[in-house]
Structure formats: structure tokens, C-alpha cells
Residue frames relative to the residue before (quaternion, step in Angstrom):
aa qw qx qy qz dx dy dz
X 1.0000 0.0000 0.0000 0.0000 0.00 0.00 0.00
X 0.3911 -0.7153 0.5363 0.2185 3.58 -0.95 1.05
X 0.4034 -0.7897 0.4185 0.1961 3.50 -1.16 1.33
X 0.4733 -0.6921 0.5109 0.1897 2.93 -1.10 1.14
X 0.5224 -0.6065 0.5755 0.1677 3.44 -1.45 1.67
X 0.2222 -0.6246 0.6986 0.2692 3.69 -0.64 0.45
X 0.0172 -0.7544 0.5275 0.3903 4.17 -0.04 -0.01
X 0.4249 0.6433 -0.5316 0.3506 3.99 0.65 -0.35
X 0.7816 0.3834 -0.0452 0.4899 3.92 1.03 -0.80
X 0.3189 0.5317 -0.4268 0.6583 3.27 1.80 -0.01
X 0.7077 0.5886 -0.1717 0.3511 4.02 0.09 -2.08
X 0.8295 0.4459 -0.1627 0.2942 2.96 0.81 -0.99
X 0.4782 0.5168 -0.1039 0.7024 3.19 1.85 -1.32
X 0.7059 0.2962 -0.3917 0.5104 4.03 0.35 0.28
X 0.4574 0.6699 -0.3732 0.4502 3.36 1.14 -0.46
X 0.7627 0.4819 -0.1093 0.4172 2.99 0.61 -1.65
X 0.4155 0.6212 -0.4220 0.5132 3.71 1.45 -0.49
X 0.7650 0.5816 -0.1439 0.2364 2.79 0.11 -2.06
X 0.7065 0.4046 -0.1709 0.5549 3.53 0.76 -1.48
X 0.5199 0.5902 -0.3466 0.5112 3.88 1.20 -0.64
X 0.6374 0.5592 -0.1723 0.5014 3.52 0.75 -1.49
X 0.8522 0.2100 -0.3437 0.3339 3.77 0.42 -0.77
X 0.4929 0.6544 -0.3601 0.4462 3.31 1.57 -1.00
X 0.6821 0.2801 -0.3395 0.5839 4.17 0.69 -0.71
X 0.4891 0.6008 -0.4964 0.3917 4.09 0.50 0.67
X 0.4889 0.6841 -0.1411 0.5225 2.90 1.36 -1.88
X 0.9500 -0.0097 0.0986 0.2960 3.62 -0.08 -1.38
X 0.6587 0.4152 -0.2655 0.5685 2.98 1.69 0.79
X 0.3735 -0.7130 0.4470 0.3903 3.32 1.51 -0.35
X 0.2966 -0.7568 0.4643 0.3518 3.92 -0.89 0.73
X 0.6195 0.4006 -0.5523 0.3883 3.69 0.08 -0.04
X 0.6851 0.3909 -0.3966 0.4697 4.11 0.68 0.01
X 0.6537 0.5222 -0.3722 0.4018 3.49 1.09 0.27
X 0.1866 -0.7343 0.6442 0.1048 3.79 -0.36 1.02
X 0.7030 -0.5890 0.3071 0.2539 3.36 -1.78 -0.15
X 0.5361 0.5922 -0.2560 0.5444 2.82 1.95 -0.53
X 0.5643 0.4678 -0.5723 0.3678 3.68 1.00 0.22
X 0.5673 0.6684 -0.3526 0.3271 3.46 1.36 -0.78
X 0.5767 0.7244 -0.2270 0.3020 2.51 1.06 -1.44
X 0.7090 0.4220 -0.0917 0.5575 3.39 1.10 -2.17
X 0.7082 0.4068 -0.4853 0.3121 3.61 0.56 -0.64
X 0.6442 0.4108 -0.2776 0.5825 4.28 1.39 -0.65
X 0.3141 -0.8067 0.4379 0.2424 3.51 0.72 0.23
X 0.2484 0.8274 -0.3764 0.3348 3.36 0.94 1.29
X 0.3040 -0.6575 0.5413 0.4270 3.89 -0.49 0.17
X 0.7436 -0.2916 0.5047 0.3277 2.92 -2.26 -0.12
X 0.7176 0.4548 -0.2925 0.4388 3.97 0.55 -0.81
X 0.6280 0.5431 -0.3096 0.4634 3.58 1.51 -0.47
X 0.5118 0.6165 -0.3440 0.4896 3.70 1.93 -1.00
X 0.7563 0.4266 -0.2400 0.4340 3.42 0.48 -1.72
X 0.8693 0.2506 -0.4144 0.0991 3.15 0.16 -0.01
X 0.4209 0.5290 -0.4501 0.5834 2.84 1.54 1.16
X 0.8079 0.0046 -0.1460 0.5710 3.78 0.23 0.14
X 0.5198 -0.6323 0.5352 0.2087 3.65 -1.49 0.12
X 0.8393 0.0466 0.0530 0.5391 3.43 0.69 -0.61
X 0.7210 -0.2981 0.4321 0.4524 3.83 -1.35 0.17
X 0.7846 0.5103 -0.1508 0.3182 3.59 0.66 -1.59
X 0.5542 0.6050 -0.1182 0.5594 3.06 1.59 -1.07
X 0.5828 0.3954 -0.2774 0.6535 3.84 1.05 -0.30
X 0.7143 0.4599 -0.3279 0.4131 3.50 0.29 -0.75
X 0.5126 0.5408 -0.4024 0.5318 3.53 1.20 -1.18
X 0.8753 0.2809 -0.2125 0.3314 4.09 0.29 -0.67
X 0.3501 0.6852 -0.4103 0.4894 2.66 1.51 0.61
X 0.7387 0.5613 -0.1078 0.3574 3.03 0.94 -1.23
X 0.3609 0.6661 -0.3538 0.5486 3.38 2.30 -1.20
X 0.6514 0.6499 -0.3124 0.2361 3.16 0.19 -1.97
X 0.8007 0.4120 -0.0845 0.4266 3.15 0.42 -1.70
X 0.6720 0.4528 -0.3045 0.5007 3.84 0.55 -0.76
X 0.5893 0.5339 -0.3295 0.5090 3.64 1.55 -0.50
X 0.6573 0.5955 -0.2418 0.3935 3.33 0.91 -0.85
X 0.7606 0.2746 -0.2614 0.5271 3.42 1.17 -1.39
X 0.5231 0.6892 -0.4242 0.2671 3.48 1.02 -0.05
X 0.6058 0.5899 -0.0922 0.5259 3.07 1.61 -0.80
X 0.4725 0.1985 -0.4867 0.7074 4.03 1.43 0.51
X 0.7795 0.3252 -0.5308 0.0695 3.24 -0.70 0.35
X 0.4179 0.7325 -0.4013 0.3573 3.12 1.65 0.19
X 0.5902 0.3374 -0.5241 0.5130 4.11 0.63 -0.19
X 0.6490 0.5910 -0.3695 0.3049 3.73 0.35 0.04
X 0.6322 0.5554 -0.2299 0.4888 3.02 1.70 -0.82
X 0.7027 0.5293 -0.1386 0.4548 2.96 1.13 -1.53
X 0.6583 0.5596 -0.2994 0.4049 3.74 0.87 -0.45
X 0.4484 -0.8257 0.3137 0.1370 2.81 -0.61 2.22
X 0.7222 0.5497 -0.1564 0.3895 3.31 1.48 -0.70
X 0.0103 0.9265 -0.0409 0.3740 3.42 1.64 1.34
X 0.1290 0.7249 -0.6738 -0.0620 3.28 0.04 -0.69
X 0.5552 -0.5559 0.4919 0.3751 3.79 -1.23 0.50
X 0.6721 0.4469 -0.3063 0.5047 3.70 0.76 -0.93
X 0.5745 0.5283 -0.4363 0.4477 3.81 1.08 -0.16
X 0.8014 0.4960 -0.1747 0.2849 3.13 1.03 -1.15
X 0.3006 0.8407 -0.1844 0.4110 2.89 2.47 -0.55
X 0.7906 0.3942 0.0443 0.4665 3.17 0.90 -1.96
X 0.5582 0.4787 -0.3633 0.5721 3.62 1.38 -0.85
X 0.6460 0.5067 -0.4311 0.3743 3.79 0.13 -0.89
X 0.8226 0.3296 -0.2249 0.4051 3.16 0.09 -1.15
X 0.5209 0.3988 -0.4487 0.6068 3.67 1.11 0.03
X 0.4353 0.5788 -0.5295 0.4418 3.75 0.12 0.09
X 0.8900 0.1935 -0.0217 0.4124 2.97 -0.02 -1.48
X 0.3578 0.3749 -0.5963 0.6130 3.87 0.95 0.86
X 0.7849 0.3966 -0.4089 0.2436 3.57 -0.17 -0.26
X 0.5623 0.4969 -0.4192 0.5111 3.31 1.34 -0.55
X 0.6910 0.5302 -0.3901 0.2988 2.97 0.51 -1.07
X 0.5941 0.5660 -0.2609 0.5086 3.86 1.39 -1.05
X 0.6756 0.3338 -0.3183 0.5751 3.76 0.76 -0.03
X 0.6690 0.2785 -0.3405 0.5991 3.93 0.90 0.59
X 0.0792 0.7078 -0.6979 0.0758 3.90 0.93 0.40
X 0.7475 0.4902 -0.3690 0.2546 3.41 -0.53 -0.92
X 0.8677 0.2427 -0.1764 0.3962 3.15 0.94 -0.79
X 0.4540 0.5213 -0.5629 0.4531 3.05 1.44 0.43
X 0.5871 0.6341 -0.4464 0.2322 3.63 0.72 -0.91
X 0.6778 0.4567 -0.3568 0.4523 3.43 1.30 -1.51
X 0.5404 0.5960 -0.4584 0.3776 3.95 0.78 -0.49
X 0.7312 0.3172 -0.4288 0.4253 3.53 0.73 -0.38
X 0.4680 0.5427 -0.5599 0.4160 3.56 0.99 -0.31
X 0.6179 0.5139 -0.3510 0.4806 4.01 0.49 -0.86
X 0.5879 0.5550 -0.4530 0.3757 3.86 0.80 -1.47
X 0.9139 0.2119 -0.1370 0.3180 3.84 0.22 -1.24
X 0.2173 0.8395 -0.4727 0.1571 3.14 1.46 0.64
X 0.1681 -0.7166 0.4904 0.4666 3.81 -0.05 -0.53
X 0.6127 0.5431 -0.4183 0.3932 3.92 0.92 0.08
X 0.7153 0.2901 -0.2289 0.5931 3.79 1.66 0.33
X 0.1273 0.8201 -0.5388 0.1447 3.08 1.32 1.58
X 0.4716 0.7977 -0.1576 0.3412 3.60 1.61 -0.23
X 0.7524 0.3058 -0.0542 0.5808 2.40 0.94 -1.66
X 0.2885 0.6095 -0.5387 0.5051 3.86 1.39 0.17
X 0.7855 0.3939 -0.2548 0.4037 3.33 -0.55 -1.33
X 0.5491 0.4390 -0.4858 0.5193 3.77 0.85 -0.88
X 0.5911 0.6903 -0.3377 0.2450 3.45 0.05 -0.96
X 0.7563 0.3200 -0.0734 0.5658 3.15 0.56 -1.97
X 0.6336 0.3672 -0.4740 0.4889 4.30 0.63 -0.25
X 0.7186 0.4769 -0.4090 0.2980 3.86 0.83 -0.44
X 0.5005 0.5701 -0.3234 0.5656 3.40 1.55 -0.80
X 0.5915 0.3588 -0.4324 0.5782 4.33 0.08 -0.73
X 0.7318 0.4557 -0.4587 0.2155 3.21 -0.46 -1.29
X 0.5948 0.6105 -0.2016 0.4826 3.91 1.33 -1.38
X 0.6416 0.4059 -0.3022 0.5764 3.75 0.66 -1.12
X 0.6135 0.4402 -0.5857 0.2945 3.76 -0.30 -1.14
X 0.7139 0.5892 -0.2690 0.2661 3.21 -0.52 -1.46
X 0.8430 0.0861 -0.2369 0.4752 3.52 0.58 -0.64
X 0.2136 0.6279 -0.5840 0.4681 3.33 1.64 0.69
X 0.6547 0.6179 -0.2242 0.3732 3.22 -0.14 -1.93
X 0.7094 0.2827 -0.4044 0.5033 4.26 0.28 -1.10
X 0.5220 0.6220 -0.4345 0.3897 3.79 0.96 -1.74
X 0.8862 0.2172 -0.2955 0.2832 3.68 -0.35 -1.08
X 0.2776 0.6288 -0.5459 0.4791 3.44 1.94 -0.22
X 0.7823 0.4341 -0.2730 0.3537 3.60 -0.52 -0.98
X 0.6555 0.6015 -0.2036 0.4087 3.68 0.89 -0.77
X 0.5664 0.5909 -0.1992 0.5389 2.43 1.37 -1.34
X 0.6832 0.5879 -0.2675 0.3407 3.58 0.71 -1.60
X 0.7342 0.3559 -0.1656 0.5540 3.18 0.75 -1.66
X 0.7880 -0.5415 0.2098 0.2045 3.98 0.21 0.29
X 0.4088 0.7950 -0.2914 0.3404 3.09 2.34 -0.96
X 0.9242 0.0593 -0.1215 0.3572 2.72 0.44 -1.56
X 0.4066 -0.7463 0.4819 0.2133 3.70 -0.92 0.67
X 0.1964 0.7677 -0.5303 0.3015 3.90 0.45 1.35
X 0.6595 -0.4370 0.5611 0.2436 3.72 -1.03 0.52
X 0.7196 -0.3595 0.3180 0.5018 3.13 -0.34 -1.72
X 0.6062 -0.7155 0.2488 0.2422 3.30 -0.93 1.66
X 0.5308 0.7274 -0.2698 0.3412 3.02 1.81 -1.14
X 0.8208 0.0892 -0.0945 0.5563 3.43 0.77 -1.53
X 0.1619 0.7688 -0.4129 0.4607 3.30 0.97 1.55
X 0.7550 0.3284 -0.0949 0.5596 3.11 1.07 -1.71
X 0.5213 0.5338 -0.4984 0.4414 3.64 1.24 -0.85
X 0.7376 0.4043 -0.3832 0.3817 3.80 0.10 -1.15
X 0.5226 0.6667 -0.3749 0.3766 3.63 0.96 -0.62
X 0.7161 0.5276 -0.2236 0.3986 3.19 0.92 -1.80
X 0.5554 0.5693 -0.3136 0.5188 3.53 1.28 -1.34
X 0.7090 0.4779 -0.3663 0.3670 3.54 -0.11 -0.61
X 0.6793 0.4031 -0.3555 0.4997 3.20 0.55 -1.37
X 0.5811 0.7191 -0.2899 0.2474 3.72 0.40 -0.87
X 0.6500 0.5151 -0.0290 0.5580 2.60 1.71 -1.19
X 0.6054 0.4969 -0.2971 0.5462 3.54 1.21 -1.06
X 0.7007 0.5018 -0.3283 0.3866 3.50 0.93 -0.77
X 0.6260 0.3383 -0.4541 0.5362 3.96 1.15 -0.27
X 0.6762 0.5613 -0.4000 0.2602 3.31 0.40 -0.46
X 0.3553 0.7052 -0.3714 0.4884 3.76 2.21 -0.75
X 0.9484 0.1609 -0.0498 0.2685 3.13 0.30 -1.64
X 0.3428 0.5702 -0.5270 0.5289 2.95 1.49 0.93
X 0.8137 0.4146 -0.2559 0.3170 3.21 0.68 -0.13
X 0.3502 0.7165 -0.3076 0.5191 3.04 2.00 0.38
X 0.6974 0.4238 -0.2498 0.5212 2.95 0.97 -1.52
X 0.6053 0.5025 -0.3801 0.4865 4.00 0.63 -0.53
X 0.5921 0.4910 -0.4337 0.4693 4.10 0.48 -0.72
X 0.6594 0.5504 -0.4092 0.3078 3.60 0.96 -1.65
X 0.7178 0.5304 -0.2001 0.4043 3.26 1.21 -1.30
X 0.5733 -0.5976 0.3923 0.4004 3.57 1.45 -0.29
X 0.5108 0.6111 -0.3934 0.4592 3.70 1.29 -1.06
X 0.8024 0.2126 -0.2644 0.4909 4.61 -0.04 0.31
X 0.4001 -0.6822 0.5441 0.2800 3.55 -1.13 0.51
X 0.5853 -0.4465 0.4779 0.4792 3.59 -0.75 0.16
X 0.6688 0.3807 -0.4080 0.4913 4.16 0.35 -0.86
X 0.5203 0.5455 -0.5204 0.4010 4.09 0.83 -0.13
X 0.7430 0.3526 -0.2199 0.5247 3.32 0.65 -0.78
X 0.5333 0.4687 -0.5565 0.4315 3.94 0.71 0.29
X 0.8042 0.4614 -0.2136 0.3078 3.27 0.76 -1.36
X 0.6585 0.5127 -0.3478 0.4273 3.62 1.77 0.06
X 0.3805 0.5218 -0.4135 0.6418 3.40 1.87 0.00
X 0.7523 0.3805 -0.4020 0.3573 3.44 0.14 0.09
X 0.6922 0.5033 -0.2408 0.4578 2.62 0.86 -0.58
X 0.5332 0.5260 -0.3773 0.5447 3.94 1.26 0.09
X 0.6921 0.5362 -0.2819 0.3925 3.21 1.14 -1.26
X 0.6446 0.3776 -0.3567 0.5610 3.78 1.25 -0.37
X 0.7334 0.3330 -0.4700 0.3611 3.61 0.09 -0.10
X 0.2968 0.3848 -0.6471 0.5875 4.07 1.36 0.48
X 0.6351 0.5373 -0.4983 0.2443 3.33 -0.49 -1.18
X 0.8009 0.3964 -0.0966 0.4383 3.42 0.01 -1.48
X 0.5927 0.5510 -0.3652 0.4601 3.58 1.14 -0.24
X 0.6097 0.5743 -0.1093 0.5353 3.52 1.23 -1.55
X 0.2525 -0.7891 0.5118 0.2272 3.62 0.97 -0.74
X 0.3970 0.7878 -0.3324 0.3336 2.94 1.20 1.12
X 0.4915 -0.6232 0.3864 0.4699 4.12 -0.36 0.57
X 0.7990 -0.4453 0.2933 0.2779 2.95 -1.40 0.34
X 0.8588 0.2273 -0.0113 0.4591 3.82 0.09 -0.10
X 0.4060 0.6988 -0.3635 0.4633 2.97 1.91 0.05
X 0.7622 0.0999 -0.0789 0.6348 4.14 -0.01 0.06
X 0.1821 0.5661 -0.8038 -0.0185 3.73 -0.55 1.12
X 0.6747 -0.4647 0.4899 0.2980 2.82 -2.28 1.25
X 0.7676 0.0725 -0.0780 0.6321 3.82 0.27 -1.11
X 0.2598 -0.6549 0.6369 0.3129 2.57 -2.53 -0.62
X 0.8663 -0.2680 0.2405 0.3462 2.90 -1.57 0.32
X 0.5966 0.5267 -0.2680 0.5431 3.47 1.02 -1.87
X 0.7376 0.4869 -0.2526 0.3938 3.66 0.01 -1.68
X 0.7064 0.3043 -0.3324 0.5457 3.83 0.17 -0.81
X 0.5437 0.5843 -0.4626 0.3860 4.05 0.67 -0.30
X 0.8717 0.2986 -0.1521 0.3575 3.28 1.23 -1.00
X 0.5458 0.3834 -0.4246 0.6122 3.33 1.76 0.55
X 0.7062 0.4163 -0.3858 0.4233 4.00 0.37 -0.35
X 0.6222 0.5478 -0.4690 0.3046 3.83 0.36 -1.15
């Protein structure tokens, strides 16, 4: 007779991989982390790893789920709150998520060491379809509504938010290409005011929105990844 998977225990015991997997990212860095630290930190064998992931990379790829699920998930009371404006909600989301993200510095930092590796050109791309995929959607209600209430001045919200999403996507390698250049000393701190601005007017102008209505960052937030 063929054994039956409990899956509630399948869920769980990957979970555990997973949450093992980021917390030793966080505080070991991932190219200095091997499986056998996982391994030692959940006291688990190697036959219990494999048969929930194939490789180092393959954990990381859910690691990553993990996370884009996570921050997707502050911006929903923002989305969902009836008492809003779309341009309120515009501005709460995306502060949401500088903040989550600013209470996990570490590990976002080591993700970007991983982001430009060239041996996790893969897991890039996982990255960027898991991160769009999370934003559309409540892009997509935000400009529905914007749309509704007059603000914004878009065709159709739907492929509104795709072009939205692309941008930001874009603002976001280009952020941290430029992190990595401040680290190195090669950008001034006004290089990076004036390219947040510059993202923030072409949402701006996409959305049909005034000037200064939706910056992408703040001040506080780039003080506390660029200084």
C-alpha cells in the first residue's frame, strides 16, 4: 500500500526549512551558508531537506515566496480601507513596505548581495515575476478607485498598473545599484535624491497626476539606506 502524505506535516516541516533558511540569510549571509548549517540549526537530515527542495537555490527561491508574501500582506489594510482616497492609499502602501522592509535591513541587504550575483541569475527573474505578480493586484484596485473618484486620468486601470508595476521594478534595480555604488563612494546622496525624483514624476505623469503628489521615497527612508 502506497503511503499516505499527511500534507498539514509535509507544510509544516517546509515551513520550517524556509523560516530556518531566512533567519541563517539574515545572519550568516547566503553564499557562506551551506545546507548542513540548516540542516544543524533544525536538527534535521539531508533526506528530510531533499525532499522538500533540490538544491541551496531552490530554498532560497522560497525564501524569497516567503518574503514578497509577507510584504504583500502590510499593504493590504491599506488597500482595503474604505476610508482612503486612492492617492492616500498610493502613499500608505509604499510606506508600508519601506518600513517592513527597514525592520528586515539585514536581510534585504544580503538579498541584494544574492540580487547581482551572476550564479542567481534565476533566482533574479524569480524575484522580479514574484515581486510584479504581488504589486499588480493591489496596484490594479488603487488605480480602479482613482480612476473612480477622478484623480487619476488612465484608460484602463488594468494595464495602468502593469506599466506602473514595470517601472517601479525597475526603480527598484536601479535603487540598488545604486546602493551598492554610494557603499563604494562612486554617487552622492543628491544622485540618489534626484533619481527618486525622477521615478516619482514619470509614476506621476503616467497616473495623470500633479506634480509632487506620490513621491516614490522619502527623505527619512533614503537617509536610512544611502547616508
Amino acid at each position: 500500500m502506497a503511503r499516505t502524505l499527511d500534507p498539514v506535516a509535509h507544510a509544516f516541516k517546509r515551513d520550517a526549512f524556509v523560516e530556518a533558511g531566512q533567519r541563517l540569510i539574515a545572519t550568516k549571509g547566503y553564499e557562506q551558508l551551506s545546507i548542513q548549517d540548516i540542516l544543524d540549526e533544525l536538527g534535521a537530515s539531508k533526506g528530510a531537506f531533499y525532499h522538500y527542495f533540490d538544491s541551496k537555490q531552490a530554498l532560497l527561491r522560497a525564501v524569497i515566496d516567503r518574503i514578497t508574501e509577507a510584504a504583500a500582506a502590510t499593504m493590504a489594510p491599506v488597500v482595503e480601507d474604505p476610508h482612503l482616497t486612492a492617492v492616500e492609499k498610493l502613499r500608505g502602501t509604499f510606506g508600508a513596505l519601506a518600513q517592513w522592509k527597514g525592520e528586515r535591513r539585514e536581510l534585504m541587504l544580503e538579498l541584494l548581495r544574492v540580487w547581482f550575483s551572476d550564479d542567481n541569475t534565476v533566482v533574479r527573474e524569480h524575484l522580479r515575476s514574484a515581486a510584479g505578480t504581488r504589486l499588480t493586484e493591489p496596484l490594479t484596485t488603487i488605480i480602479r478607485q482613482g480612476t473612480a473618484e477622478g484623480t487619476f486620468t488612465v484608460t484602463s486601470p488594468e494595464h495602468a498598473a502593469g506599466v506602473v508595476v514595470a517601472v517601479i521594478m525597475g526603480a527598484n534595480e536601479t535603487f540598488s545599484r545604486l546602493f551598492l555604488a554610494r557603499q563604494a563612494g562612486a554617487v552622492t546622496f543628491e544622485e540618489v535624491e534626484r533619481t527618486g525624483d525622477a521615478y516619482a514624476e514619470a509614476l506621476e505623469r503616467i497616473l495623470g497626476l500633479p506634480p509632487g503628489t506620490w513621491p516614490l521615497t522619502d527623505a527619512a527612508t533614503l537617509h536610512t539606506w544611502f547616508d
